[in-house]
C-alpha positions as a Python dict, from the first residue, in 0.01 Angstrom:
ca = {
    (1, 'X'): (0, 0, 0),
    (2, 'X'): (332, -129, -156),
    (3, 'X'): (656, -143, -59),
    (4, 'X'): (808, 159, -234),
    (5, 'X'): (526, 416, -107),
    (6, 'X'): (594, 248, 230),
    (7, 'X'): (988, 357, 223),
    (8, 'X'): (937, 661, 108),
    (9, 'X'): (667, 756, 420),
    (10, 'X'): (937, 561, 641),
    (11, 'X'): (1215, 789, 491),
    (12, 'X'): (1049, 1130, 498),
    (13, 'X'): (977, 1017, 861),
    (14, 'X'): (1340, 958, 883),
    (15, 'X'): (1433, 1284, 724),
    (16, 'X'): (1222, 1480, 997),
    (17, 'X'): (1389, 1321, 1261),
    (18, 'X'): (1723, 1264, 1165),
    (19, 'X'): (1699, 1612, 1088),
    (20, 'X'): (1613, 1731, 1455),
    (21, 'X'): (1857, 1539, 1573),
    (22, 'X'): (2097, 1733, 1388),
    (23, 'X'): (1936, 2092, 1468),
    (24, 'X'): (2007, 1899, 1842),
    (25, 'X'): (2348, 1815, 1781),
    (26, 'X'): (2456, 2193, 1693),
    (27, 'X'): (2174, 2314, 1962),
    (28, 'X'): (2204, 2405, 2334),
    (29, 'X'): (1841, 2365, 2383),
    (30, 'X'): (1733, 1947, 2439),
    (31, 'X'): (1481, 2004, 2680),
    (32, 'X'): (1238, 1805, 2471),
    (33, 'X'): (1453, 1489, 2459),
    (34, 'X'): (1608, 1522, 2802),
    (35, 'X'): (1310, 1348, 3037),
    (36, 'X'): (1494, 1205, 3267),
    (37, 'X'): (1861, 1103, 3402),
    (38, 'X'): (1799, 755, 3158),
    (39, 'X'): (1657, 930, 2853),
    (40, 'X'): (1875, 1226, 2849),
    (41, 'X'): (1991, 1342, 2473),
    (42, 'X'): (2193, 1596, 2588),
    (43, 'X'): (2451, 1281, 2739),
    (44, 'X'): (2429, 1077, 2417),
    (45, 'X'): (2502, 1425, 2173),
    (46, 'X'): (2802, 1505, 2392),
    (47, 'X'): (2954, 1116, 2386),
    (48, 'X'): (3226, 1029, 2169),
    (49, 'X'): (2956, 836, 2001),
    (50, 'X'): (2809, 1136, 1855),
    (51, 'X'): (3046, 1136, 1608),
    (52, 'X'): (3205, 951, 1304),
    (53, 'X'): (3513, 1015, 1157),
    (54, 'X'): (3464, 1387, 1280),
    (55, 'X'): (3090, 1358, 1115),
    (56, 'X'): (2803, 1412, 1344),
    (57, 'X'): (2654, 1077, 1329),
    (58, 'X'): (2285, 1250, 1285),
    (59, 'X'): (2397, 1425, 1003),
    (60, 'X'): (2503, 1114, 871),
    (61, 'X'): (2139, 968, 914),
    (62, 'X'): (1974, 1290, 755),
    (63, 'X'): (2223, 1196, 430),
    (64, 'X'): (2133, 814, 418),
    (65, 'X'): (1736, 825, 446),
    (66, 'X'): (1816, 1134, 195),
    (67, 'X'): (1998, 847, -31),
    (68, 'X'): (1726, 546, 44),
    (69, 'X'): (1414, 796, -66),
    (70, 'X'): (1615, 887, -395),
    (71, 'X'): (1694, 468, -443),
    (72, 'X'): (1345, 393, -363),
    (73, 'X'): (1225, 630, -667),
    (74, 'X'): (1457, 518, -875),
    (75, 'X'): (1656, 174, -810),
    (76, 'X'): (1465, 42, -536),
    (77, 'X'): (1677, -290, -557),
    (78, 'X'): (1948, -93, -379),
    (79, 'X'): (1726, 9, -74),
    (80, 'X'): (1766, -290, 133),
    (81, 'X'): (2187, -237, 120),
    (82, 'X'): (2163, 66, 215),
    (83, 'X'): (1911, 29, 474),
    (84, 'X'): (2113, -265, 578),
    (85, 'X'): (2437, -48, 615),
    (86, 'X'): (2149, 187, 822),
    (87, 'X'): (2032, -84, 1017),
    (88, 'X'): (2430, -227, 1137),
    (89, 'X'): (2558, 159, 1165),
    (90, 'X'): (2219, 194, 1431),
    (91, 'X'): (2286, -88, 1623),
    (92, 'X'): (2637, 2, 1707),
    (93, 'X'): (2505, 319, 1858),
    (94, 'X'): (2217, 173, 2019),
    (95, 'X'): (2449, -86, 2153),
    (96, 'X'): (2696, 172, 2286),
    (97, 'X'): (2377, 383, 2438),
    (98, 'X'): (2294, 16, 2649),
    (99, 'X'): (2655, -48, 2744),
    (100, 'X'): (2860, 240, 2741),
    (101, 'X'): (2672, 534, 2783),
    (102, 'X'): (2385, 395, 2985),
    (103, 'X'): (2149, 692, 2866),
    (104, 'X'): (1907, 656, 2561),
    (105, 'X'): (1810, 927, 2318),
    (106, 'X'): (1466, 885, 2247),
    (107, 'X'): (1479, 1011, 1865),
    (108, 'X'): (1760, 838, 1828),
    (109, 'X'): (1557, 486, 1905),
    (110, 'X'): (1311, 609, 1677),
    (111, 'X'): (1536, 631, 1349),
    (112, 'X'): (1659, 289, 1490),
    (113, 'X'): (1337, 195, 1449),
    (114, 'X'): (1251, 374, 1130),
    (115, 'X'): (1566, 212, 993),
    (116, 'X'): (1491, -125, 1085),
    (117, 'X'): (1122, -114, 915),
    (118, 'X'): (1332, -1, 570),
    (119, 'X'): (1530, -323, 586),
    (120, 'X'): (1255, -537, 686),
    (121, 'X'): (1043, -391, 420),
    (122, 'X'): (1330, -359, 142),
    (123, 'X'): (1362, -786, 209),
    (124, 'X'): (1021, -850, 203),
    (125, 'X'): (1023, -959, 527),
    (126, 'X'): (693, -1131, 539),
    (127, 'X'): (792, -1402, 291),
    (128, 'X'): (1020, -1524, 557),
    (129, 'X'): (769, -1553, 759),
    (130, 'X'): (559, -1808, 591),
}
């Protein structure tokens, strides 16, 4: 399979779960996401790292895969600065869940994930690896 038909699965992927994490984000009911006192959703949608400039960070996940499935039918060049943006914007939350928070969001180290395999992807990672 190529690269482009590889994004797009990665970003509909993306979509669905960015997406729940938003229906989370304006929901009451995390009872699938909260398993435990260290993977508890309900901690990490209530931080001040939930939001960005007043934006529901989730909602700005849904909008970037949203903008990396239109690139990668159309200008698939751009994909990997997008997904790079993506991939720093992640971290920074991830990081925050380790040291700040010190609960994890389960869905939300999926996109991480599902971010991450964009960039790599959008590079061409395995060249690099040769």
């Amino acid at each position: 399979m190529n690269r482009k038909k590889w994004v797009i699965i990665l970003c509909v992927l993306g979509i669905l779960v960015a997406g729940y994490l938003s229906y989370m984000f304006y929901s009451d009911n995390h009872s699938i996401c909260d398993i435990n006192e260290t993977f508890d959703c309900t901690s990490v949608h209530q931080s001040d790292y939930a939001l960005f400039l007043g934006i529901p960070v989730a909602i700005l996940g849904l909008v970037g895969y949203i903008l990396i499935l239109v690139f990668a039918m159309w200008k698939f060049d751009l994909v990997k600065w997008i997904s790079l943006f993506g991939t720093l914007f992640s971290l920074r939350l991830t990081w925050a869940e380790f040291f700040v928070i010190n609960k994890f969001c389960i869905f939300c180290i999926i996109s991480q994930v599902i971010i991450m395999a964009i960039f790599l992807i959008s590079v061409k990672w395995k060249k690099y690896l040769r």
